[in-house]
C-alpha positions as CSV (number, residue, x, y, z in Angstrom):
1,X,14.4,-10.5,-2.1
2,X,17.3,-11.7,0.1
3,X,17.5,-13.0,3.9
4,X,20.7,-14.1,5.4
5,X,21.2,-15.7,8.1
6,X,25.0,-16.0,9.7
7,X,26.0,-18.2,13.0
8,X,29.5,-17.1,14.4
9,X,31.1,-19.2,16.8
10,X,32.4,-22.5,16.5
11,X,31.3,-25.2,14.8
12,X,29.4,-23.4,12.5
13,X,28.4,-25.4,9.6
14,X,26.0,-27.4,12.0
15,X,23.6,-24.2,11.0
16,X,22.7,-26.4,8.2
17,X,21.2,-29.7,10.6
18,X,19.3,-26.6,12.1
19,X,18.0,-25.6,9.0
20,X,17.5,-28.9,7.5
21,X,19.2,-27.3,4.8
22,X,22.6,-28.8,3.6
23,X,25.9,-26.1,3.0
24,X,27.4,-28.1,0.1
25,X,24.1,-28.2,-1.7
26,X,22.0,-25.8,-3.3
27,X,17.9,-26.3,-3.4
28,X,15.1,-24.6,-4.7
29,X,11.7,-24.8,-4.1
30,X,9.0,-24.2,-6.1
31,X,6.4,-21.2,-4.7
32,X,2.8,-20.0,-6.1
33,X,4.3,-16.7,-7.3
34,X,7.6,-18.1,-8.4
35,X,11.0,-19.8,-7.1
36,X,13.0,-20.1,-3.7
37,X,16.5,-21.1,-3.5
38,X,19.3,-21.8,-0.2
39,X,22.3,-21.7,-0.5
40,X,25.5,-21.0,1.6
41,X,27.7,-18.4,0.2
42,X,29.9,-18.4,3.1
43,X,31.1,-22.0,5.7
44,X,33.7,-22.2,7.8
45,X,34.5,-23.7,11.5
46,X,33.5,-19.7,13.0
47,X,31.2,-18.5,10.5
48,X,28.6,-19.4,8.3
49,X,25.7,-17.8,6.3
50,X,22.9,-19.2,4.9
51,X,20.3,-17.3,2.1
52,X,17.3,-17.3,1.0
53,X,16.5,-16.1,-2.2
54,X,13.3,-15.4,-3.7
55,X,12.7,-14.6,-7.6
56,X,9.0,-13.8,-7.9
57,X,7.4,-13.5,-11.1
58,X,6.1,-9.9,-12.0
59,X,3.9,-11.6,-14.6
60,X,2.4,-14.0,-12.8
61,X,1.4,-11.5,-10.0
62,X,0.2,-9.1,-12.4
63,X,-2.1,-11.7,-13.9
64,X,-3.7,-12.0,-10.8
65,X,-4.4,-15.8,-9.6
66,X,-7.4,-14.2,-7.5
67,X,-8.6,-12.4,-10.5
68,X,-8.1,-9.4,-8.6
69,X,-6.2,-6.4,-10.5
70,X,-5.5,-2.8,-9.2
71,X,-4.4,-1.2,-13.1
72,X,-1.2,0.3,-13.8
73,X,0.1,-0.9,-9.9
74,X,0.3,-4.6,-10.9
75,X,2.4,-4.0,-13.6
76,X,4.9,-0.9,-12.2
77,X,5.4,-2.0,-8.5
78,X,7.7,-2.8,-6.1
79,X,6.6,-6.6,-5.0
80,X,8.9,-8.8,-6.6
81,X,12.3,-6.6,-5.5
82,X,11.2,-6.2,-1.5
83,X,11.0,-7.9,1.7
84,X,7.4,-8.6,2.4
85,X,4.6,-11.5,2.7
86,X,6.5,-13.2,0.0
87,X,9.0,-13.6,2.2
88,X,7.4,-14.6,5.2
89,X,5.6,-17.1,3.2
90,X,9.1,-18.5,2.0
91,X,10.5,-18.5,5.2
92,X,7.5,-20.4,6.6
93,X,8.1,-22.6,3.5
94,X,11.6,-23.5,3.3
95,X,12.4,-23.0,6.8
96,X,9.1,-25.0,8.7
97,X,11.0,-27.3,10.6
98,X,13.5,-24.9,11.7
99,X,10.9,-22.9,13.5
100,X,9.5,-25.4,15.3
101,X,12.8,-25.8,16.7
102,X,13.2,-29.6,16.2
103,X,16.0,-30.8,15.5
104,X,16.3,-34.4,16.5
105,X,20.6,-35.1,16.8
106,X,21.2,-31.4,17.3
107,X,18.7,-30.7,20.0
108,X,20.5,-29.3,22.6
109,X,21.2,-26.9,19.7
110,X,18.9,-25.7,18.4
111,X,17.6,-25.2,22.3
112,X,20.3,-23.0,22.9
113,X,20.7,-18.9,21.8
114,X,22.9,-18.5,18.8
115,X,24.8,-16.0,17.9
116,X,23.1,-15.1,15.0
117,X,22.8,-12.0,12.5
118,X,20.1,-11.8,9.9
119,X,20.1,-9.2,7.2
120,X,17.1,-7.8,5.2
121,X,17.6,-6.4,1.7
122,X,15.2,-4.1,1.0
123,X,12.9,-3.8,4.1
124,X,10.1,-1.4,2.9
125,X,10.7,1.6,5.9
126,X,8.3,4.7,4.6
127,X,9.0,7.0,6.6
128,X,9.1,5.0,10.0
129,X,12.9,4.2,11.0
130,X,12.6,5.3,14.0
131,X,10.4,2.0,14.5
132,X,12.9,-0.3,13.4
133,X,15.1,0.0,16.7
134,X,11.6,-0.2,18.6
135,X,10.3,-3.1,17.1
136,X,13.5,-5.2,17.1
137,X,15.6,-3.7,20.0
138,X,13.4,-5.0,22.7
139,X,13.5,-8.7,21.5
140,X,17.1,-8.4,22.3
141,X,18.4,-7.4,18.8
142,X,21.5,-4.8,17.9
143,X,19.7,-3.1,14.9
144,X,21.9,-1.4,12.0
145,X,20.3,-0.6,8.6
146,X,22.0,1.2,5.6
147,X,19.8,4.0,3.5
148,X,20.1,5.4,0.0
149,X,19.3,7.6,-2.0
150,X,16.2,7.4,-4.1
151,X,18.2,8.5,-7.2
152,X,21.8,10.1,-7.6
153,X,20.9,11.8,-9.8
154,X,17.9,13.7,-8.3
155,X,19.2,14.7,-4.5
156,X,16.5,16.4,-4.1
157,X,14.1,13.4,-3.9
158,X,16.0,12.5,-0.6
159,X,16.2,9.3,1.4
160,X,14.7,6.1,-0.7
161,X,11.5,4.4,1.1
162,X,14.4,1.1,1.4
163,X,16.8,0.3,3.9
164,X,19.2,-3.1,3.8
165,X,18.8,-4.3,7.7
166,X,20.7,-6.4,9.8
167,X,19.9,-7.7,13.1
168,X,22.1,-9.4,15.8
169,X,22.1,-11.2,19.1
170,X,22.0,-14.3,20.9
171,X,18.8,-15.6,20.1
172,X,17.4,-19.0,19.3
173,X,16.8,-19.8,15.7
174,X,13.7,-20.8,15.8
175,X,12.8,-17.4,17.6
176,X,14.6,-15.3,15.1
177,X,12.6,-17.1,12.2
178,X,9.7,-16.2,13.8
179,X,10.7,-12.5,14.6
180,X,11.1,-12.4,11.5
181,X,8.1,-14.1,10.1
182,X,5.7,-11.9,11.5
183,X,7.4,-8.1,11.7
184,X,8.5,-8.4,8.2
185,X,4.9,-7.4,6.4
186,X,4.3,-5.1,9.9
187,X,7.1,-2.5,8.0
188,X,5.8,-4.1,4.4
189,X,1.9,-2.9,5.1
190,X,1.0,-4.8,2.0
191,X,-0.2,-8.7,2.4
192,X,-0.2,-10.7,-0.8
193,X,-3.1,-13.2,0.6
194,X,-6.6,-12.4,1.9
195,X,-6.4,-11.7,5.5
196,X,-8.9,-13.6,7.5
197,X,-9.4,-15.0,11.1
198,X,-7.0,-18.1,10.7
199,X,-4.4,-15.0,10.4
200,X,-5.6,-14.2,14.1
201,X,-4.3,-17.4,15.3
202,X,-1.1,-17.3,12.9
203,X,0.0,-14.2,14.9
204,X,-0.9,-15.8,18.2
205,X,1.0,-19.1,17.4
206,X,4.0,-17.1,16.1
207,X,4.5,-14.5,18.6
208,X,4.2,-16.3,21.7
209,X,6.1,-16.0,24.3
210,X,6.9,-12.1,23.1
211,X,4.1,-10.7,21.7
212,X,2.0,-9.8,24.5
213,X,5.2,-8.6,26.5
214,X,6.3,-6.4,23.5
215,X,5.8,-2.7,23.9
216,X,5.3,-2.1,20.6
217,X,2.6,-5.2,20.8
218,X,-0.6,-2.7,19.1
219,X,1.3,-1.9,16.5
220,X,2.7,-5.0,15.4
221,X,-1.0,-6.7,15.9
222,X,-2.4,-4.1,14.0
223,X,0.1,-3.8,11.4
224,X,0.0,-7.5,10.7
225,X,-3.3,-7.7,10.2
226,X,-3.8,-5.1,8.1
227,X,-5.8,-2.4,10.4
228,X,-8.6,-5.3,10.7
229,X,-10.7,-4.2,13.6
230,X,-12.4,-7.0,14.3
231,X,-9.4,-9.1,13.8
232,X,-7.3,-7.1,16.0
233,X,-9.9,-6.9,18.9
234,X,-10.0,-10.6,18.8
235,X,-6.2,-10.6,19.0
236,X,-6.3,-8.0,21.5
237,X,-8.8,-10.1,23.5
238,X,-6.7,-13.2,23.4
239,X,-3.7,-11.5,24.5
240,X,-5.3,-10.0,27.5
241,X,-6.7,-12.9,28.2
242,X,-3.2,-15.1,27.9
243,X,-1.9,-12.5,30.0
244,X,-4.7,-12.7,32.6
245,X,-3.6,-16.4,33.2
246,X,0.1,-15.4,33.7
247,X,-0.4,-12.3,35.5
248,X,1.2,-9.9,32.5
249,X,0.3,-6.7,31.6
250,X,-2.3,-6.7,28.4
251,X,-2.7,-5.0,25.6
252,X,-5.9,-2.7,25.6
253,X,-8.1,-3.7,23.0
254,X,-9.1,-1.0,20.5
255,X,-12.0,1.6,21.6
256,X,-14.1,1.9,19.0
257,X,-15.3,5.8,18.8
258,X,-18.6,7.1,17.3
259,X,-18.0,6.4,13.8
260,X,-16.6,9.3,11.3
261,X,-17.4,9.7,7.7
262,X,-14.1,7.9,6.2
263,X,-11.9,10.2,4.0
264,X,-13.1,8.9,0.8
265,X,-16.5,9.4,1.7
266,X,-15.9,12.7,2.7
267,X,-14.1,13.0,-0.7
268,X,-17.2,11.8,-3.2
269,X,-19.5,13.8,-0.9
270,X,-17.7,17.1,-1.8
271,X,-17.7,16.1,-5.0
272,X,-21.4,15.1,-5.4
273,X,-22.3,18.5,-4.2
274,X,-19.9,20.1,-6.4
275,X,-21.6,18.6,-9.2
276,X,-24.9,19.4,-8.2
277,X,-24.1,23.1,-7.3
278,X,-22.7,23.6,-10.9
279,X,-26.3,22.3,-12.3
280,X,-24.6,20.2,-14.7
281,X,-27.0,17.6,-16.1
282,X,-24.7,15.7,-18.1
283,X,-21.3,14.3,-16.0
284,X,-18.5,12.0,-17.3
285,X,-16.3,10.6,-14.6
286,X,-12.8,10.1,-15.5
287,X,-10.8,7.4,-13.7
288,X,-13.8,6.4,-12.4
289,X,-12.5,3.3,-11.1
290,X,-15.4,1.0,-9.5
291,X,-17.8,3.1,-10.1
292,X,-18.5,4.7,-6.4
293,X,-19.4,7.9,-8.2
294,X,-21.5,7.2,-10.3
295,X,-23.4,4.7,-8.2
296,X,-24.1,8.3,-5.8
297,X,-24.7,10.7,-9.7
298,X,-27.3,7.7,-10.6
299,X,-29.4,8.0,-7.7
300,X,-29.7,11.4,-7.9
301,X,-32.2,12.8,-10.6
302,X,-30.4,15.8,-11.2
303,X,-28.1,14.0,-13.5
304,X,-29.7,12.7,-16.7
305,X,-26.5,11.4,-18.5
306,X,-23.9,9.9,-16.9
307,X,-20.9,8.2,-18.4
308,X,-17.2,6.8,-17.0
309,X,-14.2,6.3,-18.6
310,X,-11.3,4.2,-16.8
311,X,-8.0,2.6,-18.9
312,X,-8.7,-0.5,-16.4
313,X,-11.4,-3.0,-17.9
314,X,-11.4,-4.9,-14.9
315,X,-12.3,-1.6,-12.8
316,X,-15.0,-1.1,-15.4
317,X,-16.2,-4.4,-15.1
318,X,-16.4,-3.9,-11.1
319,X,-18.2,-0.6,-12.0
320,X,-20.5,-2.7,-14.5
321,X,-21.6,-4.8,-11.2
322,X,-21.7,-2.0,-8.6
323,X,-24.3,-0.5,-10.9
324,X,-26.1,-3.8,-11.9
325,X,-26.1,-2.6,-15.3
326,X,-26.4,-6.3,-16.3
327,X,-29.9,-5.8,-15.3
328,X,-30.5,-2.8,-16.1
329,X,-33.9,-1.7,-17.9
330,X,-33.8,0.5,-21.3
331,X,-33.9,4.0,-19.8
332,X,-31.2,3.6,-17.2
333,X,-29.1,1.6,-19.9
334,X,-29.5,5.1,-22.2
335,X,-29.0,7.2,-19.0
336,X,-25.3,5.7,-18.2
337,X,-22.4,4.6,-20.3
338,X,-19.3,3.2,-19.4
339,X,-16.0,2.9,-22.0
340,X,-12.1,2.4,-21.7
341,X,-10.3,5.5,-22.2
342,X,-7.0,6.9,-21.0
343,X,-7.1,10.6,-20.1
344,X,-4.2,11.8,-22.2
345,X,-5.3,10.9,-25.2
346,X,-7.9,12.9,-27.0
347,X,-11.4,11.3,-27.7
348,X,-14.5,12.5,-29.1
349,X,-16.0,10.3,-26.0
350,X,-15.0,12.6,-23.8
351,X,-17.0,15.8,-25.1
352,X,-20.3,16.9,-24.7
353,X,-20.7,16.8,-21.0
354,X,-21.7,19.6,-19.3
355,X,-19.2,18.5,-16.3
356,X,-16.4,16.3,-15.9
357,X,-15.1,14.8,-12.3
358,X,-11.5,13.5,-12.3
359,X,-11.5,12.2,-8.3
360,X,-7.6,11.2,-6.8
361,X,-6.4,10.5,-10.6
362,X,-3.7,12.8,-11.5
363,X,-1.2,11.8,-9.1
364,X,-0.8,8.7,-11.4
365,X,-0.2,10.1,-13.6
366,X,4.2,10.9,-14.9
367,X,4.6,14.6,-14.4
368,X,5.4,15.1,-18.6
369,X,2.1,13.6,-19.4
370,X,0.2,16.1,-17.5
371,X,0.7,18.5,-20.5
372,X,-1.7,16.2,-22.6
373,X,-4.2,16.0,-19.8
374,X,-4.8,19.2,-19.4
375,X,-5.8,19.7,-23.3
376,X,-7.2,16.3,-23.5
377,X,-9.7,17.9,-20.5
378,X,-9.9,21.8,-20.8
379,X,-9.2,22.2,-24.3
380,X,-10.5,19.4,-26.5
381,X,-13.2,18.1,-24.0
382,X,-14.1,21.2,-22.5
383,X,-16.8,20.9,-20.2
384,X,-18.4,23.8,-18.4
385,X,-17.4,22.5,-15.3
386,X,-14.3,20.6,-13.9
387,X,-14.3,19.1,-10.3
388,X,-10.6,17.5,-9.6
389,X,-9.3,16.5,-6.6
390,X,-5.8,14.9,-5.6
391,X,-3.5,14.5,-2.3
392,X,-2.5,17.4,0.1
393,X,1.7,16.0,0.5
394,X,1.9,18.7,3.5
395,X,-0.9,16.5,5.4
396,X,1.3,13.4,5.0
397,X,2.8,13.5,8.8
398,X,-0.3,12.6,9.9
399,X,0.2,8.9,8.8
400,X,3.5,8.7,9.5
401,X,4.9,9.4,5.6
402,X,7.5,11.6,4.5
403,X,7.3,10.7,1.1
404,X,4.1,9.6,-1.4
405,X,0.6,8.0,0.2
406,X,0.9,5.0,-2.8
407,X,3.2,3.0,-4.7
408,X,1.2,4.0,-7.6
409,X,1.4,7.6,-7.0
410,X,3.9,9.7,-9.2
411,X,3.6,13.1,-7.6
412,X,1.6,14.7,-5.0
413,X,1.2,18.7,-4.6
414,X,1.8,20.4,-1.5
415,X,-1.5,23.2,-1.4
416,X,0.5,26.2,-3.0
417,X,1.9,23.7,-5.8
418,X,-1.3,22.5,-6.3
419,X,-3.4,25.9,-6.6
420,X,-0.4,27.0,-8.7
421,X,-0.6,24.6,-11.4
422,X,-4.4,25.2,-11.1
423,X,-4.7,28.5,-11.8
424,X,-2.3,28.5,-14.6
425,X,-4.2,26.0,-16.0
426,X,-7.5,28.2,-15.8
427,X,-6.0,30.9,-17.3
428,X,-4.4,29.3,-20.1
429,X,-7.9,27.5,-21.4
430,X,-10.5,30.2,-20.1
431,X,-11.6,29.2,-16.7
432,X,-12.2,30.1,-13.5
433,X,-11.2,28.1,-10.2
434,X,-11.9,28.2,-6.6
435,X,-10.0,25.8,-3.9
436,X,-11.4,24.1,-0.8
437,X,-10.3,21.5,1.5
438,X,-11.7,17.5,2.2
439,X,-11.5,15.9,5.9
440,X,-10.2,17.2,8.9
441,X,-7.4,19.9,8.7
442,X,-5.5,21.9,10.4
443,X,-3.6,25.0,10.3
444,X,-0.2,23.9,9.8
445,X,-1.0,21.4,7.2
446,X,-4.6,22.0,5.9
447,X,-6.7,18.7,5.3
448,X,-5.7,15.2,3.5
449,X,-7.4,16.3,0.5
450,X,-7.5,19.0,-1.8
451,X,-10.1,19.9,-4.6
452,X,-10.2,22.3,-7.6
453,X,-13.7,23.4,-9.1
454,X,-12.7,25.0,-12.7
455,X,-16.0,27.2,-14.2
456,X,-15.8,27.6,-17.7
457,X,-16.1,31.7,-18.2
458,X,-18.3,33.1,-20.7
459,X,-16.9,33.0,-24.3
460,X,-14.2,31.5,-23.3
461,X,-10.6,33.4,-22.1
462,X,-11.4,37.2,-23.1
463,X,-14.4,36.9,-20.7
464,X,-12.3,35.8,-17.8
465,X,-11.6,39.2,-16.3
């Protein structure tokens, strides 16, 4: 991660007395997930640049500090390579004095707008450019950014989630440090600290005197904190009530609307009745992450033997505690199982159910591997039934994406991609399959989800007619 900061004009080198940061030496300071270093790879009388690197530590995040792990994601990600909290948290680090503006002997400085340019390698931008000139444009900014391809070698792909972005104007620098503080992890969306009501007044403190005139000011307050509602009411009502006492037009806080089933509950819903329509007895749940699932298949007596298999022990563990099978008496102990097992490797474990749910799982998984799922599940395993679901890509413009829902994600299936792949797949190992749609849709896209319930046909392919 890099941030640059250049001062053009004269007498440029006194950008280090600003900075409390000196050009003809190089510092580093020491961070929780790694190192930050400043140094000046440019000083003269009309120009001089200042930047802050960060080297984060993939292994030290991936171990988790909080004891918190999300699988394969902290170990294949993007977080040590992009402009995010990491940064802000640096910039806040290194550069504290700075954006307080003090600056005892260079005062009058460091009271006065700059001509200043920073530039942002990196700047996570999935599918929202468009919001870079509206974010940064209205604080006074010139905004340029440069894209790329997200590989050479496969056009195809398109535009990379990336940009590199520069912004310039006459500004103060303690105002572009805290521009920059808080609308970096609003285009990041991914906070690497828990998010709590002292991040309330963090965003108050750091954008006043332009947050609550912004007209992007919802976004950003929502953005920043993470789509908190009752964070972002409070900084909603603090706003309004800031701009009550200097007669300024307020942001609106949020509505809040009868509530709606959320997507994933929509999702395990459809499932669970899936399940139950099939009269299965016996389900094993692969990926089945915390256990959400099977928490819903245990308290239902239709199922007498329940297992789930997940690669992640830590998810299992989390699934352990959902169902409190810590506690748990002999018969529900013999009634559900839970093991470590990756779905493209065949395992005697996974045989002998009479159905098998695989819920938002295969987009993880590398398009060549999907070869070994399927016989791992339909041909090895084979269950009677198979309820899978995964991603609608086509319902993606609804959250603003033109590319993948999660860093994790390695493909997702537009519908006729998806009901392609399925029906080969039933044919090939003797099923059955029927589609239908999770959450609302609509006619242009369908809905956000998209699920697959294979029937096993009677002895098998010849009976398939």
């Amino acid at each position: 991660m890099l941030l640059s900061i250049t001062y053009t004009g004269q007498n440029t080198p006194e950008l280090g007395y600003l900075l409390y940061k000196n050009p003809n030496r190089p510092q580093v300071f020491e961070l929780n997930h790694g190192k930050a270093y400043v140094f000046y790879p440019e000083v003269s009388n009309e120009r001089t640049t200042a930047a802050l690197l960060l080297d984060i530590d993939p292994l030290d995040l991936a171990r988790g500090k909080s004891g918190q792990s999300r699988g394969l994601f902290d170990y294949v990600n993007d977080r040590p390579y992009v402009a995010s909290s990491f940064m802000s948290t640096a910039i806040s680090r290194v550069f504290g004095t700075a954006m307080t503006g003090r600056a005892d002997s260079r005062q009058a400085l460091s009271d006065s707008p700059l001509e200043l340019a920073a530039g942002i390698t990196m700047l996570p931008c999935r599918g929202e450019r468009d919001k870079l000139n509206a974010i940064f444009e209205p604080l006074g900014y010139e905004v340029r950014y440069e894209t790329f391809m997200a590989d050479e070698q496969f056009p195809d792909w398109g535009d990379s989630d990336y940009v590199n972005l520069t912004i310039s104007g006459k500004v103060r620098l303690r105002d572009l440090l805290k521009h920059l503080f808080v609308l970096l992890p609003v285009f990041d969306r991914q906070k690497h600290y828990w998010i709590g009501e002292a991040e309330v007044e963090k965003l108050l403190r750091m954008g006043e005197g332009w947050l609550q005139e912004h007209p992007e000011r919802q976004f950003i307050t929502r953005r920043y904190l993470n789509r908190r509602r009752t964070l972002v009411n409070m900084a909603f009502e603090r706003l309004a009530a800031n701009a009550a006492e200097e007669n300024m037009p307020a942001a609106e806080p949020e509505v809040t609307p009868e509530r709606k089933p959320r997507l994933n509950e929509q999702r395990l819903d459809a499932v669970m009745a899936a399940l139950k329509n099939s009269g299965a007895k016996s389900v094993l749940d692969l990926g089945c992450g915390e256990g959400k699932l099977l928490d819903m298949l245990v308290k239902d007596g239709q199922f007498t033997r329940i297992a789930g298999a997940d690669v992640s022990s830590h998810a299992l563990g989390r699934a352990s505690e959902r169902l409190h099978l810590e506690r748990a008496g002999e018969a529900k102990s013999e009634r559900i199982q839970l093991f470590q097992g990756a779905i493209t490797y065949k395992d005697a474990r996974f045989s002998g159910y009479e159905a098998v749910s695989v819920v938002e799982v295969i987009e993880h998984l590398d398009i060549p591997r999907l070869a070994a799922f399927e016989r791992v599940l339909f041909e090895f395993a084979k269950p009677r039934c198979v309820v899978l679901t995964t991603p609608n890509r086509e319902y993606n413009v609804h959250y603003g994406i033109d590319n993948l829902r999660h860093g994790d994600h390695r493909f997702e299936w537009t519908r006729t991609e998806f009901q392609s792949w399925a029906s080969e797949t039933a044919e090939r190992f003797g099923y059955t399959v029927q589609f239908s749609d999770i959450g609302e849709s609509d006619e242009s896209c369908g809905a956000p989800t998209q699920m697959g319930v294979f029937m096993l046909c009677n002895g098998g392919r010849s009976q398939c007619a």
